[in-house]
N, C-alpha and C positions, 0 to 999 in steps of 0.2 A: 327442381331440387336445389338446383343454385345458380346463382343470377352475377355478375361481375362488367364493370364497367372500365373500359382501358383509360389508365390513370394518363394517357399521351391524348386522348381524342374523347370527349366526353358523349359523341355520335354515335361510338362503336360501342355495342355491345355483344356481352354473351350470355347465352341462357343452355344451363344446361337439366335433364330430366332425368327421373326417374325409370323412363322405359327407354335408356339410350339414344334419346336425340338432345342436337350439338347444335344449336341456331345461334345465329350469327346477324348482326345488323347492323350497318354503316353510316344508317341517318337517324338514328332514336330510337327505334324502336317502329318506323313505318313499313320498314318491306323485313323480311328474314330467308337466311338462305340456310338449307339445314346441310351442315358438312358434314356430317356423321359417313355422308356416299362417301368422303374423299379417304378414310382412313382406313388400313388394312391390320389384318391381325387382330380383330374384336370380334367377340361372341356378340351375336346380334342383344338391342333389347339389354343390355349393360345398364346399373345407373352410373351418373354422370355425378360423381364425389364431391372435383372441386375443380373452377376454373380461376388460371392465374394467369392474365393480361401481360405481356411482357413492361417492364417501368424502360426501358432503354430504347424500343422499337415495338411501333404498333401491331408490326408486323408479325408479331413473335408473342406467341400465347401458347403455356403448357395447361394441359388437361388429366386430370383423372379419372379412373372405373373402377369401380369395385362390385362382384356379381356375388356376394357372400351368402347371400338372400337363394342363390340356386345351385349354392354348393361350390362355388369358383373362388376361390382363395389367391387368385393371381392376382401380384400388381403389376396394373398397367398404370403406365407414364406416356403420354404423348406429348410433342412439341411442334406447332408450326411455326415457317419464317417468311412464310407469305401468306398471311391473314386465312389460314385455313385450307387453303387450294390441294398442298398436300402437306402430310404429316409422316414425323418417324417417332415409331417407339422408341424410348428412352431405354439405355440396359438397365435393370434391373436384379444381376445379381450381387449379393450381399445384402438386400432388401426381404426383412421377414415380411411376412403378413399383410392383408388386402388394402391398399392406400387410402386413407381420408381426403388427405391433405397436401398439396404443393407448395411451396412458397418461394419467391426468387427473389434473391436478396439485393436492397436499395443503393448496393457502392459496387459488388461486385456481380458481374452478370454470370460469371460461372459460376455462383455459389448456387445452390441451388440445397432446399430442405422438404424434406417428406414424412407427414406423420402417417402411421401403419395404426393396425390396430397391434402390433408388437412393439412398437417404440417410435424413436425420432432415428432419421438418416439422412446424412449428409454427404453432397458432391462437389466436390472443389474445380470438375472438370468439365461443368458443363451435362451433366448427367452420363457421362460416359461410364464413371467410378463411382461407387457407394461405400459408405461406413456407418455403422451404428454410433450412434453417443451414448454413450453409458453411464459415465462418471452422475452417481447420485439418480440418473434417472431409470427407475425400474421398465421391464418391458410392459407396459401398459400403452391401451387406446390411445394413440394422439390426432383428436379430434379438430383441434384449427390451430394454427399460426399466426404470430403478429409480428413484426419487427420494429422494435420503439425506433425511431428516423434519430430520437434527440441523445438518450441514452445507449442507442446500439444492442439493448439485449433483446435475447430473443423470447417471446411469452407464449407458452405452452396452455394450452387447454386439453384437458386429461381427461380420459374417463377412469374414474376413481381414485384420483389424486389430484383432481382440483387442479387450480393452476400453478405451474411451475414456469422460473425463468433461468434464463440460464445467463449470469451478467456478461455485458461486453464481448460480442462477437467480431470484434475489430482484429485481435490473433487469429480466429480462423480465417477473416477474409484477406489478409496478410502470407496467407497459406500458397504455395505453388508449388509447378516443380521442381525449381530451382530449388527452393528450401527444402521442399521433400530429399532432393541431393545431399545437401549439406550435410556436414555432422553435426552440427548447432549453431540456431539463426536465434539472435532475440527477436522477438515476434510485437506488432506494433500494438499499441493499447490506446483506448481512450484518454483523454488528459483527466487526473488525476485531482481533487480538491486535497490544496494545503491545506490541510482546518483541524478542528477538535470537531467529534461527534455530529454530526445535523440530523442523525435517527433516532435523535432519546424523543422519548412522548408513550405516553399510555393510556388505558382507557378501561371502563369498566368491564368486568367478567364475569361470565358463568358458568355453572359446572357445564364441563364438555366442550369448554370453547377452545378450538386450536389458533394459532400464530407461527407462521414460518419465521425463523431468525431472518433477520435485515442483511443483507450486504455488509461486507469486511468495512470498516472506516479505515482500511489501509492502503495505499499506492500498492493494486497489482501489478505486480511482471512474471510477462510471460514466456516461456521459450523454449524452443524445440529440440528435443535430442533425436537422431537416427534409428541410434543405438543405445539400451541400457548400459550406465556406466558401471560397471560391476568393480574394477580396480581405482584406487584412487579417489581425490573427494572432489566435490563442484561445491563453488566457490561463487558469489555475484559481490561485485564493490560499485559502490555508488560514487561519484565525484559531481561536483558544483562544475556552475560556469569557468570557472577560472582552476580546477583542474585539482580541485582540493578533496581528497577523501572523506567523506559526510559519514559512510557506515559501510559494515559487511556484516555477511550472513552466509548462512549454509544454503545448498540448492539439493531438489529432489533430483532424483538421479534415472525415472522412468523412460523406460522410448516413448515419445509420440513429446503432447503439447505437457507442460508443465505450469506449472503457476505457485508463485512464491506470494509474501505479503512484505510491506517496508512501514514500517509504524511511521515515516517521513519527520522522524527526531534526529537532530543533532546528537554527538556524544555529551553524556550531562559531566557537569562540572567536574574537575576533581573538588575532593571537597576535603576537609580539615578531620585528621583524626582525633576521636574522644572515646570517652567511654561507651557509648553507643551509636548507631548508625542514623545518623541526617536524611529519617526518610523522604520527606521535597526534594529532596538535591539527587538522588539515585536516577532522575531522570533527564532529561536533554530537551531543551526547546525544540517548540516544531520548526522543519527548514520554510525558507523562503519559495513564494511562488516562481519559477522558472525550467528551462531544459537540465535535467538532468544525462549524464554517461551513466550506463551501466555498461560495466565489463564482468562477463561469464566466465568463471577460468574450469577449466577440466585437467586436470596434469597438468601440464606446460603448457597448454594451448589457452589461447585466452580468446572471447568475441564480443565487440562492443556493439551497442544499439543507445537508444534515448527513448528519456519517457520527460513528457510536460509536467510539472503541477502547476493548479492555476487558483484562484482564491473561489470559494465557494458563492455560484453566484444568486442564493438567496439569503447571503447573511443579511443580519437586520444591525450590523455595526459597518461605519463609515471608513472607508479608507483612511482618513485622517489619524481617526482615533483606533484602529488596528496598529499602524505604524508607531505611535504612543507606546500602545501594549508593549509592542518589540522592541522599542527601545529601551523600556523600563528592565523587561526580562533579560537585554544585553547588559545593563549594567549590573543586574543582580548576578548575572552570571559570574563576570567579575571580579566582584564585591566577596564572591563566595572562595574563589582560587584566591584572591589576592587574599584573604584569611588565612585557606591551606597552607600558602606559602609563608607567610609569618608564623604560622602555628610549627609549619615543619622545621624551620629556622632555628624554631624554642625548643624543640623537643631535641634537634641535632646538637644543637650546642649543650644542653643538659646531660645528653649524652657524653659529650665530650667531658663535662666537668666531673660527671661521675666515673671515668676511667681514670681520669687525672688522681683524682681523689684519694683512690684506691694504692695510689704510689708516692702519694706526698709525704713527706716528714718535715716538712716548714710547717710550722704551727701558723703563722700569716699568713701564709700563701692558702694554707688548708681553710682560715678564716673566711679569703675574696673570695676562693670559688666557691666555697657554700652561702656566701652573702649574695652573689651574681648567682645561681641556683636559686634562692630562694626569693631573687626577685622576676625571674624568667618564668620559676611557676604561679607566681602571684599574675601575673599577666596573661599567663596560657588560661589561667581556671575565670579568668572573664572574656576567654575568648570560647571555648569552648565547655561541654560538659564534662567532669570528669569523676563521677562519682562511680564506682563502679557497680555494678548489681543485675539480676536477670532480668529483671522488672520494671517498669516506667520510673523512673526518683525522680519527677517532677522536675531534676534540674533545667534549668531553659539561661542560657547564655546570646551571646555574642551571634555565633553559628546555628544555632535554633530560629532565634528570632531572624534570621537575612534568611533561609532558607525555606520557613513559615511563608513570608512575603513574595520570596520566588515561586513555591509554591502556589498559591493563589493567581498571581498575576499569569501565570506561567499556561492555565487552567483556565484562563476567559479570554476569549478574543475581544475581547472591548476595552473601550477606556478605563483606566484604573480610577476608582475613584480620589477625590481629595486629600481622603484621610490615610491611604494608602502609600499617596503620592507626598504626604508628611512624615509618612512613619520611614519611607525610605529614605529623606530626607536625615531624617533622626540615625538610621542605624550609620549613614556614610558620616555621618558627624562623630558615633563613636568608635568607626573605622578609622578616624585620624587621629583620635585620641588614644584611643590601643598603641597604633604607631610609631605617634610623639613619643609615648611616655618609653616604648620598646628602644627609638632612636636616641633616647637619651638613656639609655641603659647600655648599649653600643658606645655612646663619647666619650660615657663617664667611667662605670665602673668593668668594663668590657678594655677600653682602651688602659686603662689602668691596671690592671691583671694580664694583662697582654704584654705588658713593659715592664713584669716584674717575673714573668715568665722569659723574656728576651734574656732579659739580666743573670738568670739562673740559667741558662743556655737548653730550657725546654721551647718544646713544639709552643706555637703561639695556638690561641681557638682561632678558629674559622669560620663564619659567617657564611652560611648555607646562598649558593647564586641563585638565582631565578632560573638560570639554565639547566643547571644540578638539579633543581626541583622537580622539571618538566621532564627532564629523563627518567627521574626517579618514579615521579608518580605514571608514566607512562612504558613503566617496563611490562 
């Protein structure tokens, strides 16, 4: 009924049957010695489910029975650790339903998992303690086991649900009683691909054809609470090598394991106010491959752990020309603030001159500052859109087009083409010419109005800092 080969000694075998015998064979398959005599606590005549070879010690082989067939609905688990001689039943309560299936997990030797025909359950202790998994998986036949070695997840064969998998088992085997103690451990994960998408693809369909959705394209994290957190909110912050906050987000607040997503984006630009919103720019390049901190805060308490990301390793773009990419999208990035900030520059000082405005009785003076007004908005309306309306109006400036460009480049991990690599070329050329022409609006007619303001014993205008900007746009 089932046949299994010890992954430590390619000599040992085991076979097991239908009518409850358990043979065993040292050299190939030439001599067999039936242990079935050696174990106690079986209904004679059992069949024999599944056998699982230990991967850590030859010596160590779990076995299952299931007698469903004559009305015995028990699960038995057996485990030897001397090649069969004697055996101890495993406990089994918290365990619905007659066992299919064993499996003993490739990193940790206490992990240990068991398909029923009522579900999947799992022992972190060696089989001493059981729990169901449940999240997403209904109670249905769990007929075999696999454990991907490269991926870490674990793959379900179902009866009446096909196959399921359940991704990245690296948190549960992470799991002990130390952190069972704890009140909240971040739990360790797989490393993580920094990338854009690697699961788009499609293919033709027919009526009645099903597709399970792919795996998140997000950096999961994962981690464990004790206790449901009922008062107060959880919090997770992400920080770089060097100690710089990259993002936060909210956390779920359940007892047991948790699991969050990290889209692994930078905060996106601030970007230039207009009449309508700069949709390319609303989001944030992806981060670099390296160790991230994560810190869990609960109330006052806070707990840190780390998660890797690492570059995706079947892309079909060159390191070279990834690096390319990122630097393109550093400067657009840039390109897009250092806009904001000249734009907020224009708007604050327009500001200014229209309060002014409002209490002048110099006819001159009333002249400069609507002459510096009207040349501050002639500047801002080629830097940004300003027309107003519900609707698209076509307009496309200064801030459309850098933002277009970020966009695109922002959205391919390859090298940017030629013409791409011109066009940004073009827009930093009439980034310095906006500039100029704003810098000389500062020497001339700025400083000139400044000094006829002095003279009348009014406030001078003020030229918005880069520092003022950053607090402003970051409150």
């Amino acid at each position: 009924f089932t046949v299994a080969e010890s992954p430590l000694d390619p000599d040992q075998l085991w076979v097991g049957t239908d009518d409850g015998n358990l043979q065993l064979s040292l050299d190939a398959g030439k001599n067999w010695d039936n242990v079935i005599k050696n174990m106690n606590g079986l209904p004679a005549n059992t069949w024999v489910s599944s056998i699982e070879p230990g991967k850590f010690d030859k010596m160590t082989c779990y076995v299952t029975f299931e007698g469903h067939t004559t009305g015995d609905m028990t699960p038995y688990i057996f485990k030897t650790a001397d090649g069969g001689k004697t055996w101890n039943r495993l406990a089994t309560q918290g365990i619905k339903g007659f066992v299919h299936k064993v499996k003993e997990d490739v990193i940790n030797s206490n992990l240990l998992f068991v398909g029923t025909e009522k579900g999947l359950f799992v022992s972190i202790d060696g089989g001493n303690t059981w729990a169901q998994m449940t999240a997403n998986l209904p109670d249905v036949p769990v007929r075999d086991i696999v454990i991907d070695p490269t991926k870490k997840d674990l793959i379900l064969a179902t009866h009446g649900r096909g196959i399921m998998i359940i991704d990245d088992i690296t948190p549960i085997r992470g799991i002990n009683n130390d952190v069972l103690n704890a009140e909240a451990y971040i739990l360790p994960s797989r490393p993580n691909y920094a990338a854009l998408s690697s699961l788009n693809g499609s293919y033709p369909t027919t009526a009645g054809d099903f597709s399970a959705p792919n795996p998140t394209d997000e950096a999961v994290i994962s981690y464990y609470l004790k206790d449901r957190v009922v008062t107060g909110a959880v919090k997770l912050e992400i920080y770089d090598a060097s100690g710089k906050l990259i993002s936060s987000m909210d956390g779920t607040k359940r007892k047991g394991i948790n699991r969050v997503t990290w889209a692994m984006r930078k905060k996106p630009p601030i970007t230039a106010t207009g009449a309508q919103i700069e949709g390319n720019s609303i989001i944030g390049p992806m981060v670099d491959e390296g160790i991230y901190t994560i810190k869990l805060m609960i109330g006052e308490k806070s707990f840190t752990g780390q998660m890797e990301l690492i570059a995706y390793p079947k892309s079909v773009h060159a390191d070279a020309d990834r690096l390319i990419q990122k630097k393109l999208v550093s400067d657009l990035f840039m390109m897009i603030e250092d806009l904001a900030f000249v734009n907020q520059q224009i708007i604050n000082l327009d500001d200014s001159i229209s309060q002014k405005l409002k209490t002048s009785s110099d006819k001159k003076l009333t002249q400069a500052m609507k002459g510096l007004s009207d040349s501050l908005k002639a500047v801002r309306k080629s830097l940004v859109a300003t027309i107003e309306g519900t609707a698209i109006t076509g307009e496309e400036r200064l801030r459309e087009r850098i933002g277009s460009l970020y966009g695109s480049i922002m959205n391919f991990e390859g090298k940017p083409t030629d013409a791409q690599l011109d066009r940004f070329n073009g827009l930093k050329h009439d980034m310095n010419v906006a500039q100029k022409r704003l810098d000389n609006i500062y020497s001339m007619q700025l400083l000139k109005l400044n000094s006829t303001l002095k003279k009348t014993r009014l406030n001078e205008l003020k030229i918005l800092s880069r520092e003022e900007f950053v607090k402003m746009a970051t409150m």
